[in-house]
N, C-alpha and C positions, 0 to 999 in steps of 0.2 A: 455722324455728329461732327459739327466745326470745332475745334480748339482753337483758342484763340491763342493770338501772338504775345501776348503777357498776360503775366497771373500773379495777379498779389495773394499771399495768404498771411493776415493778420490774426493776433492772439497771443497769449502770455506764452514763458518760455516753457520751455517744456512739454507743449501742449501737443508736437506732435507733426508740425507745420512741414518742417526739414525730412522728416520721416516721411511723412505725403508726397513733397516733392520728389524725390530718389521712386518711391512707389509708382507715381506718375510717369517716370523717365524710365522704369523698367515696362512697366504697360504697354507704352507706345513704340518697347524697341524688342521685347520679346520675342524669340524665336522657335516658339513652340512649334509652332504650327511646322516651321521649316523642315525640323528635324526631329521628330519625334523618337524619345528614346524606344531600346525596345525589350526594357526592365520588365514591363506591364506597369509602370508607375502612371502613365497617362491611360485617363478612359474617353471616347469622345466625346463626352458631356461633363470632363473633370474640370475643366474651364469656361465662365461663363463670360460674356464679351467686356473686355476691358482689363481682365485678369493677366496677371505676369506669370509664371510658370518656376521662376526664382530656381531652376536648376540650368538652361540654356546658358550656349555662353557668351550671350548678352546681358544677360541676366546677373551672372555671376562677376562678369567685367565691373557692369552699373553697382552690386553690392560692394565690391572689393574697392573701388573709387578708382579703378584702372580703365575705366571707358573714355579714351579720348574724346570721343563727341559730347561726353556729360560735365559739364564745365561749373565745377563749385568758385563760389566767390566770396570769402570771408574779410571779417576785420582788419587790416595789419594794424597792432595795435589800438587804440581806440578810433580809428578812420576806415573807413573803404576809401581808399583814394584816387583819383585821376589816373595813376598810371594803371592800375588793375581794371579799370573799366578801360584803357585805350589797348587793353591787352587786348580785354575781349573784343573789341573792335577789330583788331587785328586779324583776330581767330576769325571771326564773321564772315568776313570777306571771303572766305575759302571755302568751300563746298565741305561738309560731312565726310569723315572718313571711313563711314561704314554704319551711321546710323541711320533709319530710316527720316528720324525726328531728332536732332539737336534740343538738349538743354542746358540752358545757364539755369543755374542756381545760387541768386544772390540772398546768403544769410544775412539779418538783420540792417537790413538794406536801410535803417534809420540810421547807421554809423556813417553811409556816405557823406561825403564832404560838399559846401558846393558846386564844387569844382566839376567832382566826382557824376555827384544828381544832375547838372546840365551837358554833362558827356552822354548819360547814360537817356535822356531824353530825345537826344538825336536817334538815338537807335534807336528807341517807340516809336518815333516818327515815321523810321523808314525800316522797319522789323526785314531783316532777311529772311528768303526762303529756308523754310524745312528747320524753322528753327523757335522754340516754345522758350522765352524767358520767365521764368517764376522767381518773383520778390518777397521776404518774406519780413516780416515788422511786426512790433508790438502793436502798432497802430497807426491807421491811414494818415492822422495827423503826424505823424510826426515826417510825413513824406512832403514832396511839393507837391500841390494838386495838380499840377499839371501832371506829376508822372502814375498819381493816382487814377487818373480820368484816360489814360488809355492801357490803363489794365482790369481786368476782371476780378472785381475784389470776392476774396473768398474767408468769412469769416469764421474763425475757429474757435468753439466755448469750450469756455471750461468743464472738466467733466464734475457731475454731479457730487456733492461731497457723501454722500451716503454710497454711493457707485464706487469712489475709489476709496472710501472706507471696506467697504466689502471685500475688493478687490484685492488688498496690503493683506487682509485679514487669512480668505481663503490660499490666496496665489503665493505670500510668501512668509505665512506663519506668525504675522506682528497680532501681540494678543488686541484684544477689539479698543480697550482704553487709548493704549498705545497707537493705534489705527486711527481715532478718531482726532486728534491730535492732527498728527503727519498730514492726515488728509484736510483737517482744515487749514493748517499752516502754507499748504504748496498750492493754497489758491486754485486748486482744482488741474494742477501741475503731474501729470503722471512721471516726468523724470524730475521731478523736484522730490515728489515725495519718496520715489527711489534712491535718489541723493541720501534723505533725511536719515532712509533707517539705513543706510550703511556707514553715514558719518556720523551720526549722534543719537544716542540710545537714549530713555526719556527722561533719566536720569542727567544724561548733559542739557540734554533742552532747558529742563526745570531749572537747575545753576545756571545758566546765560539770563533765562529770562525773569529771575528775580537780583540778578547782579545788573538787569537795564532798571528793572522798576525801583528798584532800590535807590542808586545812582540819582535818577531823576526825579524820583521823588512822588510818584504816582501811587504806588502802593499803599502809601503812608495819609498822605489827604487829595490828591486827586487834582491837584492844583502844583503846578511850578511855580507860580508867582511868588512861593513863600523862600523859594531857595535862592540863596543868592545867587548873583550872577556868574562870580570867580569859578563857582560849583558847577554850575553851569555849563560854563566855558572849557572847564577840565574832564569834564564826560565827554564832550566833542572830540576833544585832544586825544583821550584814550580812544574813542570807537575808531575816529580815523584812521589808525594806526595798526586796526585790525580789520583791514581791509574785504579779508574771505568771508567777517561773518556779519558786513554791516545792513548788505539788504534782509540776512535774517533776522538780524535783530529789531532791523523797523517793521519788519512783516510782525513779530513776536508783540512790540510795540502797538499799532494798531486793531491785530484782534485781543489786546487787553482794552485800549479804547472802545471797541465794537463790544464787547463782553459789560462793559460800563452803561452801554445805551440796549443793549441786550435785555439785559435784567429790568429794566425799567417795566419790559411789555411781555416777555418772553424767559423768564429766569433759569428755567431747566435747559432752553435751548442755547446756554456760556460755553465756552472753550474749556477756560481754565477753570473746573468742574473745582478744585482742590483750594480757589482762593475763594471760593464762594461768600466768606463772610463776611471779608476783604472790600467782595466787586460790593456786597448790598450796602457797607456803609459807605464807601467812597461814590459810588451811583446814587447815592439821596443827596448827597455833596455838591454835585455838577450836574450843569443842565446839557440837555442838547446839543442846543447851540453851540455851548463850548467845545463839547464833545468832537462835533461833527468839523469843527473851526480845526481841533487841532488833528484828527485825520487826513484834514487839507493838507496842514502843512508836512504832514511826513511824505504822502503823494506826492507835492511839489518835492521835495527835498529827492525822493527816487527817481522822477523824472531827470530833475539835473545832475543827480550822477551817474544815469546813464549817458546822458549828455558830455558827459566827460566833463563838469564843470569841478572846480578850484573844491577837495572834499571836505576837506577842515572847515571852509570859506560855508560850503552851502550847511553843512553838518550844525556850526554855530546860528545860522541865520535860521533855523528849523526847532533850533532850542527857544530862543528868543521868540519867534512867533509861538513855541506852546508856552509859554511863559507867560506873555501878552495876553494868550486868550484865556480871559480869566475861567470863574467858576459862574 
């Protein structure tokens, strides 16, 4: 089999992407074969072609993050910047210090700069020997297509919400209510929803997310346009301010909107099982269209602070447009 000289892998966070890549880098550089222990832990068909062996010490180098040849690439701050990709340049030019196959590993390779992304396009152009770069992003758009168009994109789904409902349930004891939940909140997120149950029990969920609906005014008639704007304006001010929990809280936000257009066709298949009364009058309330108007705009509003945009700035401009969009 050819590997190719870059590898995008796209998909939400959590899904798995980074863990792949490290998995990849140990595959290609394992040393089983070299040195087989002589525990009786290996049998000659214990490994099947492409398998890592994850006791070798390449193996264990590539887990621990101490393999010189495996080259992680993260954000500093909200940038990948210019001087971290003229690192790896630097690094390039030099032959492997003991690995069969070189890897870079650039997380969330959407943070580069443009600085950064047209450094990092010289080296697709001219990929050095013996050496595998893997990109990893929420989404090919958010790259240039030039640097999307010489790599092999590899797309990563989310995993099944009944899948990883099950999974919460058997593998780490969350009763099934509680599981169903986590697992539709983390978007089909296996380290999100492991996040979930060790920093908020359902009990905290349920207080966050009726201190948004509240606030804003959804739970009540299904419509912003009745709140004033000052009100408005001061929910922004607070969410901004509580930076750790604001993409949960638009994630909590939206599947109560999807839970609204839910019931309309599908009533048993809602989230919040417990406001039911709640979602069927505010859902005879608001159409569709509104509906789906204002899922747009929390989407955009996540996009741009991933983007690192101004959060107060886009937070306010996301109230206003659910506001806009009438019933």
């Amino acid at each position: 089999m050819t590997i190719p000289n870059a590898l995008l892998f796209t998909g939400t966070d959590g899904i798995g992407k980074s863990t792949t890549a490290v998995a990849f880098a140990m595959a290609c550089n394992c040393g089983w074969g070299e040195a087989l222990p002589t525990d009786g832990y290996f049998s000659d068909d214990h490994l099947s072609a492409g398998d890592a062996c994850g006791r070798c010490r390449s193996c264990r180098k590539i887990q621990s993050g101490n393999h010189p040849d495996i080259i992680r690439v993260e954000p500093s701050g909200p940038f990948i910047r210019i001087k971290q990709i003229r690192d790896i340049c630097n690094t390039l030019s030099l032959k492997p210090y003991e690995a069969r196959l070189r890897i870079v590993i650039i997380s969330d390779a959407q943070a580069m700069n443009p600085q950064a992304a047209n450094a990092l396009l010289k080296v697709l152009e001219e990929p050095p020997a013996r050496t595998v770069l893997i990109l990893t992003a929420l989404q090919s758009s958010d790259l240039l297509p030039t640097i999307v168009s010489r790599c092999q994109h590899i797309r990563f789904s989310p995993i099944h919400r009944e899948k990883l409902k099950t999974f919460l349930v058997e593998k780490h004891g969350v009763n099934a209510e509680d599981a169903a939940i986590f697992s539709a909140m983390s978007n089909g997120s296996m380290a999100k929803a492991l996040s979930m149950i060790k920093k908020n029990s359902q009990a905290n969920w349920i207080c966050l997310r009726d201190w948004l609906l509240n606030n804003i005014g959804l739970e009540k008639t299904g419509s912003l346009s009745l709140e004033p704007i000052i009100i408005l304006l001061s929910f922004s001010e607070k969410l901004s301010k509580n930076k750790e929990i604001i993409q949960d809280s638009l994630e909590i936000i939206k599947t109560y909107l999807r839970d609204l257009i839910i019931y309309k066709y599908s009533p048993e298949k809602i989230i919040n099982k417990d406001l039911i009364r709640k979602i069927q009058y505010v859902s005879q309330k608001i159409t569709v269209k509104s509906l789906l108007s204002k899922i747009e705009a929390i989407q955009t509003a996540q996009k741009d602070i991933r983007a690192n945009t101004n959060l107060r700035l886009t937070l306010e401009v996301m109230m206003l447009r659910l506001a806009r969009n009438g019933v």
